[in-house]
C-alpha positions in Angstrom: 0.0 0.0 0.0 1.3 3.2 -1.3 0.9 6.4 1.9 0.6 10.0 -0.4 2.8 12.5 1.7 -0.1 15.0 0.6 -1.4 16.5 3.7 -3.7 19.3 4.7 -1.2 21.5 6.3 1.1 21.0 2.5 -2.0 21.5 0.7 -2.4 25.5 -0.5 -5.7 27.0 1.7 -8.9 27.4 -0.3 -8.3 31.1 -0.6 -4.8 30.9 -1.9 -6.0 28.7 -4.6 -8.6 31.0 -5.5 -6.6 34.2 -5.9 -5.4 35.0 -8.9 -3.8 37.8 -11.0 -3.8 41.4 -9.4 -5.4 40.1 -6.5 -2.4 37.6 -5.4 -0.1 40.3 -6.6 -1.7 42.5 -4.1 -1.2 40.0 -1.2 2.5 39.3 -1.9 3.1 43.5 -2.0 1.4 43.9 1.5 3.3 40.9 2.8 6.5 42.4 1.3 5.6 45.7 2.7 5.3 43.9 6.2 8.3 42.1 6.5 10.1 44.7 5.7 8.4 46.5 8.4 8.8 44.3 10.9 12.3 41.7 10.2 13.7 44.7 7.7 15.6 44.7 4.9 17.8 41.6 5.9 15.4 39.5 7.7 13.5 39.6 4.3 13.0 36.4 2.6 11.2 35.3 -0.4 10.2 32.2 1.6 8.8 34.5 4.5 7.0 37.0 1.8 5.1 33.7 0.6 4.0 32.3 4.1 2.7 35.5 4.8 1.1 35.7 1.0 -0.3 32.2 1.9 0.9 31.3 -1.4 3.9 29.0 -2.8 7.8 30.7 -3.7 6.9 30.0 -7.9 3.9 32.7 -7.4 6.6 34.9 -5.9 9.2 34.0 -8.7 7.4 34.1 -11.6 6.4 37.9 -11.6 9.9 38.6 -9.5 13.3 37.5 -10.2 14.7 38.6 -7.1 14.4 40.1 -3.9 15.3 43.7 -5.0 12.9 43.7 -8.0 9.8 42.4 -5.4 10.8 45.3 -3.0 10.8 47.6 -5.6 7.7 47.1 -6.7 6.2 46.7 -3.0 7.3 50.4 -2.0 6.1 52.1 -5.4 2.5 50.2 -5.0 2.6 50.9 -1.4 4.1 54.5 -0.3 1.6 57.3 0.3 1.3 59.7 -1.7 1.8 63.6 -0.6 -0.2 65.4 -3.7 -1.6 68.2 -1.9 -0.1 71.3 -0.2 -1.7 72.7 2.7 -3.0 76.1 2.4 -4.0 77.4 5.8 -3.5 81.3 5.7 0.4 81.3 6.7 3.9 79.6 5.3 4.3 79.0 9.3 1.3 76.8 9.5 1.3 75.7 5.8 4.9 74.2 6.5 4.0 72.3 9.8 1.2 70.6 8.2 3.4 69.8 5.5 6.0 68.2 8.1 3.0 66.5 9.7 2.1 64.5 6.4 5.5 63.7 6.1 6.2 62.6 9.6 2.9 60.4 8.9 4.1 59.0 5.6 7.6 57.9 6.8 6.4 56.2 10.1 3.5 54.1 8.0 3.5 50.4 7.4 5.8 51.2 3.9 7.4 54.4 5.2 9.1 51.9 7.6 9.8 49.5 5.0 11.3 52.4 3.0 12.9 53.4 6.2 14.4 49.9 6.6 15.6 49.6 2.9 17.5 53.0 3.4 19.0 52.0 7.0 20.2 48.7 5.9 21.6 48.3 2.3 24.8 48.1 1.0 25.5 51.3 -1.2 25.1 49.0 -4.4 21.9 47.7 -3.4 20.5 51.1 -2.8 21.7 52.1 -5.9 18.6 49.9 -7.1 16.1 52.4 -5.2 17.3 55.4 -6.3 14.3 55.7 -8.8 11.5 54.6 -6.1 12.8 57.2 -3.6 13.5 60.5 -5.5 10.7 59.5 -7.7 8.2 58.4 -4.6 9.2 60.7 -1.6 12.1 63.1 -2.3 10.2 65.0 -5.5 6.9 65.1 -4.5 8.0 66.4 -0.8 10.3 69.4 -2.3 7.3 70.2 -4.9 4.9 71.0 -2.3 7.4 72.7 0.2 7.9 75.1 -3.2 4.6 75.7 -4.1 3.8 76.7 -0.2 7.3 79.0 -0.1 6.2 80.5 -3.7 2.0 81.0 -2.1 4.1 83.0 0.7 5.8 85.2 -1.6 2.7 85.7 -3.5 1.4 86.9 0.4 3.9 88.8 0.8 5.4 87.1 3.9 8.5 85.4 2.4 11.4 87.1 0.8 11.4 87.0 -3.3 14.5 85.0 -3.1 14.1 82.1 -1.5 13.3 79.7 -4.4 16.5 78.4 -4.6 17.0 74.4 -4.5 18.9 74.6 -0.6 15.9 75.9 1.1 13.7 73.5 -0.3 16.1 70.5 0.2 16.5 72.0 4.5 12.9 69.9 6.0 13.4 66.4 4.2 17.3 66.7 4.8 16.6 67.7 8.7 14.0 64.7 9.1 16.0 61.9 7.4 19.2 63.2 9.0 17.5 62.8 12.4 15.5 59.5 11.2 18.6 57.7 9.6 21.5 59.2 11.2 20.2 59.6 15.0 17.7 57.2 15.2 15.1 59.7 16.6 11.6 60.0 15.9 10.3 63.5 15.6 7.7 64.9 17.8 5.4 67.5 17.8 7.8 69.9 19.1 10.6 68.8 17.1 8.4 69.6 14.3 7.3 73.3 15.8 11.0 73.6 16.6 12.2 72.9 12.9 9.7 75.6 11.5 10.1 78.3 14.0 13.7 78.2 14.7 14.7 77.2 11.1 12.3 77.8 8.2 11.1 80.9 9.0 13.9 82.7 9.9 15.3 81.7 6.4 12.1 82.4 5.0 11.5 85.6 6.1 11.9 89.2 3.9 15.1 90.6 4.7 14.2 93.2 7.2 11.1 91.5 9.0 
């Protein structure tokens, strides 16, 4: 009598055999997105990305070649997306809203994946990022931090000058320095501090 080694815990679950396309695709991203988030960057595996997926390793492997190319597209389908400027009345208040959405977007589920990508990686490795985080965080961050600087000059409140690539590169730089480099998280009143003591000193009209 032949014994089949086929048993219910090496059988795929009713809903991973249902899933298919898009919607599979979608469950490996979020299970990318939290492994990343929870063993990081180096604790990744493709064999952990499945278990979570509640799919096999060939699901993973056919649409991904590696674990780079599944990461990438985990953060681009997965990091929020900052397409609005605030407009409160001020460039002070403006700007701290701002640094609130971005505090929000870096501490989510794939702003700590991101965070773990950038923390971890060998310089060649994130070399295969670059696209995903100019394209992702760094230019749609410094387009809104201009368009709030250019609605204060319009106001009135900020000098004419201060368009200039440095003073849009001084929030993000100031929160990944203190992210990556420190390992701090920034509070309220970190945030306050950066704007008050910082931005709109520099912002200011010459003379104010």
């Amino acid at each position: 009598m032949v014994t089949s080694r086929w048993t219910a815990d090496s059988a795929p679950s009713a809903a991973s055999m249902r899933r298919r396309g898009p919607v599979l695709e979608r469950a490996i991203l979020d299970a990318a997105l939290d492994q990343l988030s929870t063993v990081g960057w180096n604790g990744l595996t493709m064999e952990g990305v499945a278990a979570g997926a509640q799919t096999g390793k060939a699901a993973l492997y056919r649409r991904w070649p590696s674990k780079e190319d599944l990461v990438v597209d985990a953060l681009q389908a997965g990091l929020p997306k900052l397409d609005s400027a605030p407009d409160l009345g001020g460039v002070r208040e403006d700007l701290l809203e701002l640094c609130r959405q971005m505090r929000e977007a870096m501490y989510s589920r794939p702003g700590s994946a991101l965070r773990s990508v950038l923390h971890e990686c060998d310089t060649f490795t994130a070399e295969r990022f670059h696209a995903v985080i100019v394209g992702g965080v760094v230019e749609p961050g410094l387009q809104l931090i201009k368009e709030v600087v250019i609605r204060g000059i319009e106001r009135g409140e900020v000098r004419s000058d201060a368009v200039d690539a440095a003073v849009f590169d001084v929030i993000p730089a100031m929160m990944m320095y203190r992210s990556k480099v420190c390992g701090s998280e920034w509070e309220e009143a970190d945030l306050v501090a950066l704007i008050d003591h910082v931005m709109v000193p520099l912002l200011l009209r010459h003379g104010d």
